[in-house]
C-alpha positions in Angstrom: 21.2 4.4 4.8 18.5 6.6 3.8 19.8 9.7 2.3 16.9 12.7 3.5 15.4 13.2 6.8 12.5 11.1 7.6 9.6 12.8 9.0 7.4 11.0 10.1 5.0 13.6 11.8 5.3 16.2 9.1 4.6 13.4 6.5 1.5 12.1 8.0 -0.1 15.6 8.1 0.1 15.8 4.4 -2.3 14.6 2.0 0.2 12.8 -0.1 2.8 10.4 1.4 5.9 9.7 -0.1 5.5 6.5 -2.7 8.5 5.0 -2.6 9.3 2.5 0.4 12.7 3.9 2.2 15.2 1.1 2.7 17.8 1.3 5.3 20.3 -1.6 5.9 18.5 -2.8 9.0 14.5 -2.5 8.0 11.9 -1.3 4.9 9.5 1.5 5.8 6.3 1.9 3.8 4.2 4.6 3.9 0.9 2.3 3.5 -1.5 5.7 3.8 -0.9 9.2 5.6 0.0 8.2 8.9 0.1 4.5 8.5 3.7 3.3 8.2 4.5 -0.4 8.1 8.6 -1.8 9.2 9.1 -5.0 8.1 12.7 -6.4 8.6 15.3 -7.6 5.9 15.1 -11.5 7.3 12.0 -13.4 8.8 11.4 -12.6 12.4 10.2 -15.1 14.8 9.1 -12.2 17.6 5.9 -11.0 17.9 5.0 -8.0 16.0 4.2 -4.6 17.4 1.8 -1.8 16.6 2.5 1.7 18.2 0.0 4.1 17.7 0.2 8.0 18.9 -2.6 10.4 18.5 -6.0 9.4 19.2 -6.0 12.2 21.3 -4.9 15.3 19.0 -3.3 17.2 22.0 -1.6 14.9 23.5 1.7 15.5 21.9 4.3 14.1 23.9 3.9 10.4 22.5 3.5 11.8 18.8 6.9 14.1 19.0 8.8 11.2 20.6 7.8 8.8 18.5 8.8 11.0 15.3 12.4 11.0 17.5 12.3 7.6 17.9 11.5 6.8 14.0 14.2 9.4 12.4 16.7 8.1 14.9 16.0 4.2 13.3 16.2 5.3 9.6 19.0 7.5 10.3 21.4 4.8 12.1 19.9 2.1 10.4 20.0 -0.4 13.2 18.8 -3.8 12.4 15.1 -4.3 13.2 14.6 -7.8 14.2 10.5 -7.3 14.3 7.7 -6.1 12.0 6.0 -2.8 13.3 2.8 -0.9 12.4 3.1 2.6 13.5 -0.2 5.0 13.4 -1.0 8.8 13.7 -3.9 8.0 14.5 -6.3 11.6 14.5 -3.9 13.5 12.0 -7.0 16.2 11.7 -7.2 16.5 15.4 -2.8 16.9 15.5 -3.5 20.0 12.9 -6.0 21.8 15.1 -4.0 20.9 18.5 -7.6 19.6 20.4 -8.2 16.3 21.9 -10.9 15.5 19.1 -12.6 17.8 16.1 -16.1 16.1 16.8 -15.6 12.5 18.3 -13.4 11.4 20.7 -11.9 8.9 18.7 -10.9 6.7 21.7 -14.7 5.4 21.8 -15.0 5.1 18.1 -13.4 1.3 17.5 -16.1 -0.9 17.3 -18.2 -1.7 13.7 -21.1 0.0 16.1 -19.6 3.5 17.3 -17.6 3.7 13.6 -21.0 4.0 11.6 -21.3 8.1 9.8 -19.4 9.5 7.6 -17.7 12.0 9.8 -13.8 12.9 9.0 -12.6 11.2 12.4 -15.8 8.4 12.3 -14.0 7.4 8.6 -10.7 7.6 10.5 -11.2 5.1 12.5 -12.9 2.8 10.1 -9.6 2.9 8.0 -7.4 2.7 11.0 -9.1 -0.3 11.8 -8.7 -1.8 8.6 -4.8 -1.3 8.4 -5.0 -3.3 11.9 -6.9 -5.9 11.0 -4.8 -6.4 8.2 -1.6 -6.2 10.0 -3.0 -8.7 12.4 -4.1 -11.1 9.7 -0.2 -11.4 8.7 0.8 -11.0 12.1 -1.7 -12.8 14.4 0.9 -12.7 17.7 1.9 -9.3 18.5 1.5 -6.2 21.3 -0.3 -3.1 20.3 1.1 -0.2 22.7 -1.9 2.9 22.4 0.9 5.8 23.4 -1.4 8.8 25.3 -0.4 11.5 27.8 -2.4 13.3 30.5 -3.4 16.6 32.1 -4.4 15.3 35.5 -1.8 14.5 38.5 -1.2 10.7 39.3 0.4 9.3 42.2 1.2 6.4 39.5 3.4 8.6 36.8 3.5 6.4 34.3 0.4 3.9 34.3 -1.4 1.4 31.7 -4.6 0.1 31.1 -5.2 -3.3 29.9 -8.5 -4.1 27.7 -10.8 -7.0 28.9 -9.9 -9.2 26.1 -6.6 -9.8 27.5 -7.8 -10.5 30.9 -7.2 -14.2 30.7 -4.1 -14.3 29.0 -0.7 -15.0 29.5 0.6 -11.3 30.0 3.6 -12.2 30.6 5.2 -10.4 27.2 3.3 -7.4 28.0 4.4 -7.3 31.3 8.2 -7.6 30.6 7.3 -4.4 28.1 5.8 -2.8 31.1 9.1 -3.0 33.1 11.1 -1.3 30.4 9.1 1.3 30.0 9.0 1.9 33.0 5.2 1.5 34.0 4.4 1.9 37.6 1.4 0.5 37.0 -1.3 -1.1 35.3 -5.1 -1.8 35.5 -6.9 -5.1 34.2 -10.7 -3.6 32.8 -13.2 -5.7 32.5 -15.7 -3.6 31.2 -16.1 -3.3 27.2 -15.2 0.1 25.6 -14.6 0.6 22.0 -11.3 2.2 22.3 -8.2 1.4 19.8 -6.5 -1.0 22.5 -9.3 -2.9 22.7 -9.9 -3.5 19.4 -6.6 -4.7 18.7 -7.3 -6.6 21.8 -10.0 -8.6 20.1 -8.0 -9.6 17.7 -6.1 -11.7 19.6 -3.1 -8.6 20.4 -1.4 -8.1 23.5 -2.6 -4.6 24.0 -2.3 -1.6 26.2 -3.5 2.1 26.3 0.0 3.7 27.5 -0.5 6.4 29.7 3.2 8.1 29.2 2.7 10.6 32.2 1.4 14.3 32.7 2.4 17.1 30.5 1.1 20.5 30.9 1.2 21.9 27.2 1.4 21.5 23.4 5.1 22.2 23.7 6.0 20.0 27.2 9.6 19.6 27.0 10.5 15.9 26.1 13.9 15.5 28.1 12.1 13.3 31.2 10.5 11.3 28.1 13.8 10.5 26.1 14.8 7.5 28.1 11.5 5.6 26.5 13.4 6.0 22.8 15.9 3.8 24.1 13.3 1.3 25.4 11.6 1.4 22.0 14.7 1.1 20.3 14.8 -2.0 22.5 11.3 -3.1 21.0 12.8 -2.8 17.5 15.8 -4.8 18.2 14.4 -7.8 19.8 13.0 -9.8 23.0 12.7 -7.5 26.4 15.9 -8.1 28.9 15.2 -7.9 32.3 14.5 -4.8 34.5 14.0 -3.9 38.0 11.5 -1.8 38.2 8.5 -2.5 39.9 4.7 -2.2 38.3 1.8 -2.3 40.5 -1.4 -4.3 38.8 -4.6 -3.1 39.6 -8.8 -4.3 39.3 -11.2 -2.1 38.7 -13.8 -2.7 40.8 -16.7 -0.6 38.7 -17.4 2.1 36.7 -19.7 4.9 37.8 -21.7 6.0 35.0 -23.5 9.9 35.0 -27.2 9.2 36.1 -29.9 11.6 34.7 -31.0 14.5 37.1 -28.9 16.0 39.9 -25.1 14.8 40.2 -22.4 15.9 41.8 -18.3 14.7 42.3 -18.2 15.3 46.2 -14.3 15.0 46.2 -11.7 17.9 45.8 -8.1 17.9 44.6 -8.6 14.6 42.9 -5.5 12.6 42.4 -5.1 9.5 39.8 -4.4 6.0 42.0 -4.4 8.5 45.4 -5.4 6.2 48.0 -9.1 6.9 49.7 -10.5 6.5 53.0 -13.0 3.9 53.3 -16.8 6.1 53.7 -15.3 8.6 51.8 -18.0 10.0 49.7 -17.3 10.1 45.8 -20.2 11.2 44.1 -24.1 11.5 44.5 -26.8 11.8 42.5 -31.0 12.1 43.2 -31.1 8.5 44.2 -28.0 7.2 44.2 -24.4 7.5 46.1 -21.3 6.6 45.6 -18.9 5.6 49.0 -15.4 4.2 48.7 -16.0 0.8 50.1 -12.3 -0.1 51.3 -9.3 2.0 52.6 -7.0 2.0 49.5 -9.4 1.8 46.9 -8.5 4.7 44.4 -9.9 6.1 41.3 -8.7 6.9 38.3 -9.7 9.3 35.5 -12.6 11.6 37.7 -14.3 13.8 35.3 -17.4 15.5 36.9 -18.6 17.0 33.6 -19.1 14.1 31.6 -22.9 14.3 30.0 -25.6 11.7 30.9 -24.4 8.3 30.4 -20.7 8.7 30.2 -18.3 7.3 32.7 -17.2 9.5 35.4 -14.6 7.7 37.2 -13.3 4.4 37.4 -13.5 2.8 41.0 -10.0 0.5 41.6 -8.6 -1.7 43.8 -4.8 -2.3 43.8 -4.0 -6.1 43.8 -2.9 -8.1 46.5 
């Protein structure tokens, strides 16, 4: 059993991570750079390996705190893990200055394209990528959950997304994951986006950006979160049993995209997954408007004050 508190937020803030791999009777941790922290079991696993990654998003601090609970809790019992793990902090610089991003959001910076600069969270990304890739190579089955948290209601508390890569794959795993975790749903995209999901994605991981549920501060109180340690306690120890709780998949139908010249969001009190009225007008721009085309349709992630050429909202459709 490991003999001093593991911190695994506090440690990845630092500039200097402890050297020394900490070895508990159930797993090895090693810190493999700040915020990049590897578990590898004491015998050969035969489960798919997982990648958890909190942080993209600097102010979103709900996954981050839980998953330091969730990691001091396995050094500290010791609890044998039965599968390898990568486990990121993924925007330490963003964490320190409690924003979403310092200059990039960082959820658009995986790909070899949007990671080109030199920029502090541009050369994040670049490395984060490389500590996947290499993971992957040793580990090519796996799931990669992208742990997030939101500021904008949702009639779907708890809700996924699922990167285009995986669209014709057995999701079977993920879905099972889903359950426990107690997802109430989950949307297929089909559009490509260079966010860390979908990177893992295309490299042949069962991925997911985890939308955990809406908090209202830095300091949300974690007590409705707690229940998820348990789940990924579960995810340590091996295979997912079964659970009765029902997730609802979703398409997205399209993606509307901020046109140059006039615009304007035409809706008010926007909901995430809220059912909408079909005619309802969403948007409208000099030559272009946007109409809900079916009763039911919903959108998710409105944001009228994107600039030119940034997604607005996506348009989706629940499935049958």
């Amino acid at each position: 059993m490991a003999q001093v508190p593991f911190e695994f937020l506090h440690s990845s803030l630092q500039s200097e991570v402890p050297g020394d791999p900490i070895v508990t009777s159930g797993a090895t941790l090693t810190w493999e750079a700040p915020g990049i922290l590897t578990i590898e079991p004491h015998e050969q696993s035969h489960l798919p390996a997982a990648i958890v990654s909190v942080g993209v998003h600097g102010d979103e601090t709900v996954p981050i705190r839980l998953v330091d609970q969730w990691l001091r809790g396995l050094v500290d019992t010791g609890y044998v893990v039965k599968r390898p793990f990568l486990v990121l902090l993924a925007n330490p610089a963003a964490v320190q200055a409690e924003s979403r991003f310092v200059e990039h959001n960082m959820n658009r910076l995986f790909s070899t394209q949007s990671s080109a600069g030199e920029d502090e969270e541009v050369r994040r990304a670049r490395s984060l990528m490389r500590a996947v890739k290499w993971f992957t190579d040793r580990y090519p089955d796996g799931l990669h959950f992208d742990m997030h948290s939101t500021i904008k209601p949702s009639d779907r508390e708890r809700f996924a997304l699922v990167p285009p890569d995986c669209a014709e794959r057995n999701l079977t795993n993920l879905m099972k994951w889903f359950q426990r975790f107690e997802v109430d749903a989950w949307v297929q995209n089909r559009s490509a986006a260079a966010t860390f999901a979908s990177y893992s994605a295309r490299l042949g991981y069962l991925s997911a950006t985890l939308e955990l549920g809406q908090v209202s501060s830095l300091d949300e109180p974690l007590d409705r979160f707690l229940p998820l340690i348990a789940e990924l306690d579960g995810l340590a120890k091996g295979p997912s049993t079964p659970s009765g709780h029902m997730t609802q998949g979703y398409q997205v139908l399209r993606e509307i995209i901020r046109p140059e010249g006039g615009f304007e969001v035409c809706l008010e009190g926007f909901v995430n997954f809220r059912p909408l009225s079909a005619g309802t007008v969403i948007a409208r721009g000099d030559t272009e408007e946007w109409v809900v085309e079916q009763s039911g349709d919903a959108l998710l992630f409105l944001n009228a004050k994107v600039p030119v050429g940034h997604r607005v909202a996506l348009v989706i459709r629940p499935n049958p």
